[in-house]
C-alpha positions in Angstrom: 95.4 167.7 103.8 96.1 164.0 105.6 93.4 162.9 103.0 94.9 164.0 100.3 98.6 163.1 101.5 97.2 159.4 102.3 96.0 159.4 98.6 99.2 160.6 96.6 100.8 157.9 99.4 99.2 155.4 97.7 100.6 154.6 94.3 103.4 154.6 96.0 102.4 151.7 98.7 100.7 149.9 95.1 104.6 149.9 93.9 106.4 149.1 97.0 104.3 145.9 97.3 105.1 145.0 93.3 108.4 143.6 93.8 107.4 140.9 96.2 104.6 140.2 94.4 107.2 139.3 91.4 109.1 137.4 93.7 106.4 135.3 94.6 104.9 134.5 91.4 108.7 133.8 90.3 109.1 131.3 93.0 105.7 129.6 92.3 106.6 129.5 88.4 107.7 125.9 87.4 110.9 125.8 85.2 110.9 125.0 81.6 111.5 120.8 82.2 110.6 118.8 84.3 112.0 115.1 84.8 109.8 112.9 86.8 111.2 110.1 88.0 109.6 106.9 88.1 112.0 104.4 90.8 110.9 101.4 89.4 111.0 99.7 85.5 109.0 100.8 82.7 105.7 99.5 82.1 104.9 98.6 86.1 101.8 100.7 87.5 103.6 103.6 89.1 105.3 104.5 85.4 101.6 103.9 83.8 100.3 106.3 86.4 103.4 109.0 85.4 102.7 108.4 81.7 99.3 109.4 82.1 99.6 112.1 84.5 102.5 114.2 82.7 100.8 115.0 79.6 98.0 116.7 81.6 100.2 118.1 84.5 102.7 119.8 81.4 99.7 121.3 79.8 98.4 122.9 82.6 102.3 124.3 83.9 103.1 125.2 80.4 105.8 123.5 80.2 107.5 120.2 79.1 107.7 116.9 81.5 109.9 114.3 80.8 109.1 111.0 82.6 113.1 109.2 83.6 112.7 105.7 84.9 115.7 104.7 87.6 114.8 101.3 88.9 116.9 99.2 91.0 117.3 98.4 94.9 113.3 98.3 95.3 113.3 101.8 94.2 116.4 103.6 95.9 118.3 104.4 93.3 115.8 106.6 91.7 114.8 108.3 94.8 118.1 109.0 95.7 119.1 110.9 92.6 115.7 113.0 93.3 116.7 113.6 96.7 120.3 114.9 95.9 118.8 116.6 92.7 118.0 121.0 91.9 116.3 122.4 94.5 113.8 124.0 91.6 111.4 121.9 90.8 113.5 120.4 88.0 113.3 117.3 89.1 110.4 115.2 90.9 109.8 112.1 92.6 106.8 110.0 91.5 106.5 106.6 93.7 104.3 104.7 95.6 104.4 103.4 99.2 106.9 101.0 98.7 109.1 104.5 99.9 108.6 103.6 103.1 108.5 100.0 103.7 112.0 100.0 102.1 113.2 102.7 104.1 111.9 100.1 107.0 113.0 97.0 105.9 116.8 98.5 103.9 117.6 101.0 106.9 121.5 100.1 106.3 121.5 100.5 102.5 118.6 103.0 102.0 121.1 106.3 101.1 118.5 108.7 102.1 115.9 109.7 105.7 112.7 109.7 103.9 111.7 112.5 106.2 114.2 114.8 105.8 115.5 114.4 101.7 112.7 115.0 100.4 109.5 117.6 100.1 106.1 116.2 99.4 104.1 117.6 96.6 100.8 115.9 96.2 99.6 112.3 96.7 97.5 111.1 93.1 95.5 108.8 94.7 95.2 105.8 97.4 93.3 102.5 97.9 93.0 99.6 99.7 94.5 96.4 98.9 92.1 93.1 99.1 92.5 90.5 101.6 92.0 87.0 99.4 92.1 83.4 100.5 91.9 80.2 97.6 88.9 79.5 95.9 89.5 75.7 97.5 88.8 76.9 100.6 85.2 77.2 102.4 86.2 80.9 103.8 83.6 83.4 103.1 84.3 86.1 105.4 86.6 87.9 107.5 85.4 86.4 111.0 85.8 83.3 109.4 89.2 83.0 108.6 90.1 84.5 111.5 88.2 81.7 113.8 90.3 79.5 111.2 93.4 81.2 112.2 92.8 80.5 115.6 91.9 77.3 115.6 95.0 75.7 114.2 98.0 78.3 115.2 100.6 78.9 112.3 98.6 76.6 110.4 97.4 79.2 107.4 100.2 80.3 105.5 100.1 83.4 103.1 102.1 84.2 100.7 103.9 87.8 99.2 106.4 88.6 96.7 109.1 88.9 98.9 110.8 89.7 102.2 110.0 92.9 103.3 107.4 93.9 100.7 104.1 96.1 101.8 102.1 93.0 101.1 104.8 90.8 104.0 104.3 93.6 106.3 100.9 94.3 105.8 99.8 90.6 106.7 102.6 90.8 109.6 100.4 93.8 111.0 96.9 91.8 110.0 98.8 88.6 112.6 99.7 91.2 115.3 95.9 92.9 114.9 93.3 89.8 114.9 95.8 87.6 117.3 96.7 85.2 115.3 99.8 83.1 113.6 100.1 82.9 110.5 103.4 81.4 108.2 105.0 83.0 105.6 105.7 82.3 102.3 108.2 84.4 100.3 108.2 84.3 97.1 109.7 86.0 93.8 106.9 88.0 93.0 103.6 88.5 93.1 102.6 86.2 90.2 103.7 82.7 91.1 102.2 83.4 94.7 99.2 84.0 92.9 99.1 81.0 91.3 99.8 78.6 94.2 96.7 80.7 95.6 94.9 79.9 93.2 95.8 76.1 93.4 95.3 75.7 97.2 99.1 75.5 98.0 98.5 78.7 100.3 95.8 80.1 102.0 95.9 83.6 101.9 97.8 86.7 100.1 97.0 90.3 100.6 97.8 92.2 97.4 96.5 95.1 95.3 93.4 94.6 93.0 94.8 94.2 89.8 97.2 91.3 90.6 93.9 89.6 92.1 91.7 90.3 89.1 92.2 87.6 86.9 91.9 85.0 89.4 88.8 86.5 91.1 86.8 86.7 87.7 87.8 83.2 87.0 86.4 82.6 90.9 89.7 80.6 91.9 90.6 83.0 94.2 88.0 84.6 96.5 88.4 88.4 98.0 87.1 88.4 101.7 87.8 91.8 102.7 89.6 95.5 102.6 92.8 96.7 104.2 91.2 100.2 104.3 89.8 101.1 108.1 86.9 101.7 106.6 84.7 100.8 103.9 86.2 101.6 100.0 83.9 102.8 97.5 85.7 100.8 95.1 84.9 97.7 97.3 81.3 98.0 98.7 80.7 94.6 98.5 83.6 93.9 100.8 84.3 94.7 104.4 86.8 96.3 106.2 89.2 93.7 107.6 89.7 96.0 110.6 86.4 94.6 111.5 87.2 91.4 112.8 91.1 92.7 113.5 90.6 95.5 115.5 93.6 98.5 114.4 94.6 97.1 111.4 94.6 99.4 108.4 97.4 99.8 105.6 96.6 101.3 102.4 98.9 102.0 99.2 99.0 105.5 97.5 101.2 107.2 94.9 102.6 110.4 95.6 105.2 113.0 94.3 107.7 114.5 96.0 110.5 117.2 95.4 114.0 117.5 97.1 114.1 119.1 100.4 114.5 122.8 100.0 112.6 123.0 97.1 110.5 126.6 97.5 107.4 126.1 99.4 105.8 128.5 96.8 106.4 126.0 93.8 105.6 122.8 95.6 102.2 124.7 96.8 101.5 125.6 92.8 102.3 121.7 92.0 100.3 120.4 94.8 96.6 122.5 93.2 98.1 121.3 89.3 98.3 117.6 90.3 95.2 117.5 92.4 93.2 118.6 89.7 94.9 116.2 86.8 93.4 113.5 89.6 90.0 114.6 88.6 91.0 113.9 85.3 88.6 111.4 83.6 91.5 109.8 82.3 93.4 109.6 85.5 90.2 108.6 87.9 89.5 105.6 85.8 93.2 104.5 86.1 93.2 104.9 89.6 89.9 103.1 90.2 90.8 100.3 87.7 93.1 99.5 91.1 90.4 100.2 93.6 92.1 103.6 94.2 90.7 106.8 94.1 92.1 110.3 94.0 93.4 111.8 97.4 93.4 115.5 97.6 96.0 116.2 100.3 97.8 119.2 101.1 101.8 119.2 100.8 101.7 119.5 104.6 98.5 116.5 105.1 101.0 114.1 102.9 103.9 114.8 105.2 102.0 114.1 108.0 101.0 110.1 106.3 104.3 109.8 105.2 105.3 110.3 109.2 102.9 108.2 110.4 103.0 105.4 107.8 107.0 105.1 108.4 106.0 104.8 111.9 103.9 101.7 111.5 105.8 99.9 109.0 109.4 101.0 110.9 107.4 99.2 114.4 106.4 96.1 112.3 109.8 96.0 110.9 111.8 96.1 114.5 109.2 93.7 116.0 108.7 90.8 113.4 112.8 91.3 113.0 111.9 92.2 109.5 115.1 93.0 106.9 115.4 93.0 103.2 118.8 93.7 103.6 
C-alpha cells in the first residue's frame, strides 16, 4: 500500500517541481535584443573585438545583438548608461581594463563604483603588454635596463599616452617593483610616443603588442620583456619582467558586464555562450594577433580580478598622486 501510494505520489512531485523549472529556464532565457555597448569610438580594438564576437554570440542566443558605441570621458559615459540601464540582459557592457584605471585615476567624475553598478559576465580574453625600450639603445634584457635604471636615477624616461592611462600606471608599478626612478613623459596618444621611441627621444614605453608591431618588425624598437607574472604563450621568446622586478604584473583583458541586479541565472547562460565564442577560430586569432588569449572565467572568478585589479591600480593611484581629473 505505501508503495503504491509513494508511486501515484509521484506524478504529482514530477508537476509540482515544473513550475520552477519554467521559472528558471525563463530567467536564463536572453531577451529578444541585445545592445552591447562599446565605451570607446568605433573602429578602436575593443569595438573590433564586439564586431566580431556579436555575430557568433547572437547565433548561439537566438537572438539579435546590436553593437552601440558611447565614447567619451575615457570610457564613462558608455559604462554609465550600462550601469543605470534594464536589469534584463538588455543591455551589456563590453570594455577593457581601462574600467578600472579610470575609476582610479577620475574617482571625482567617474558617475558609477565599479564594484557595485555593475555584474560581470565573462572576460573574452587577456594578455600581457610588452615592455620596449629604442632600437638606439644597447638594452637587450630585462636585468639590463634595470642596472641602467639604477645607475643614473630618473635618468630613463618612458613615455604613455597620457596621464593616468594603464600604460602610466603600469610603468609607475614597474618603478615601485625593480626600485628604480624613472621620468615620465605624457603624451597625446600612444602613436607619437611611439615615434619618439623609435627615434631615441625616450627610452622606454610599455604598451600593448599591436601599437609596438610596426616598429618591432622594422627593428627600431626592441621588446625586452612581458608584464605578465609569468611567461605568455604569445611571447615565448620574451621574459617575464617580474623577473628582474620582483611583484610586478599587470595585464589588460576585455570583459562584459551587465547592470547590477541583472538575474544571476541569465548572466550564468551568457558567461558559458561567450566563453565558447572565445574558442571561436575567428575570435582566438583576434585575440592572439594582440598577444591575448581567451580567459575562461566564471562570473564570480572575473569579480574577484576586477576587485583585486582596482585594488592595485587605486594603490598606485593614491601613492604616485596620480589624477586624470
Amino acid at each position: 500500500m505505501k508503495k503504491f501510494l509513494a508511486l501515484a505520489m509521484l506524478p504529482l512531485s514530477i508537476l509540482a517541481l515544473t513550475p520552477a523549472a519554467h521559472a528558471q529556464a525563463d530567467a536564463a532565457k536572453p531577451p529578444a535584443v541585445i545592445r552591447l555597448v562599446v565605451p570607446f569610438a568605433a573602429g578602436g580594438s575593443n569595438d573590433v573585438i564586439a564586431r566580431v564576437i556579436a555575430p557568433a554570440l547572437a547565433k548561439r542566443l537566438g537572438n539579435t545583438i546590436i553593437i552601440e558605441n558611447k565614447p567619451g570621458a575615457a570610457g564613462a559615459i558608455g559604462s554609465d548608461a550600462v550601469a543605470k540601464g534594464a536589469k534584463d540582459g538588455s543591455v551589456l557592457l563590453l570594455t577593457s581594463s581601462s574600467l578600472l584605471t579610470a575609476a582610479a585615476t577620475m574617482p571625482k567624475t567617474t558617475p558609477y563604483d565599479v564594484l557595485t553598478a555593475f555584474a560581470p559576465v565573462a572576460m573574452v580574453g587577456q594578455g600581457p603588454m610588452l615592455v620596449a625600450v629604442s632600437g638606439t639603445t644597447t638594452l637587450k634584457t630585462p636585468a639590463e635596463f634595470v642596472a641602467a635604471a639604477k645607475a643614473k636615477p630618473g635618468s630613463v624616461t618612458y613615455g604613455t599616452s597620457g596621464q593616468g592611462s594603464i600604460a602610466h600606471m603600469s610603468s609607475e608599478m614597474l618603478s615601485d617593483a625593480a626600485k628604480v626612478q624613472m621620468l615620465h613623459v605624457p603624451y597625446k596618444g600612444a602613436a607619437p610616443a611611439l615615434l619618439d621611441l623609435a627615434s631615441g627621444q625616450i627610452n622606454m614605453m610599455i604598451s600593448n603588442y599591436s601599437s609596438l608591431a610596426p616598429q618591432i618588425k622594422a627593428g627600431r624598437v626592441r621588446a625586452l620583456a612581458v608584464t605578465s607574472r609569468q611567461a605568455s604563450p604569445s611571447f615565448p621568446d620574451l621574459p617575464p619582467m617580474e623577473s628582474v622586478a620582483p611583484g610586478f604584473a599587470a595585464e589588460i583583458w576585455v570583459s562584459v558586464f551587465a547592470p547590477a541586479g541583472t538575474p544571476a541565472a541569465l548572466v550564468q547562460r551568457l558567461n558559458r555562450e561567450i566563453i565558447e565564442v572565445a574558442r571561436l577560430p575567428e575570435v582566438r586569432s583576434l585575440l592572439e594577433a594582440d598577444g591575448a588569449q581567451p580567459t575562461p572565467l566564471s562570473p564570480a572568478e572575473v569579480a574577484l580580478r576586477v576587485k583585486e585589479d582596482l585594488a592595485a591600480w587605486k594603490k598606485i593611484a593614491t601613492e604616485k598622486n596620480i589624477s586624470a581629473e
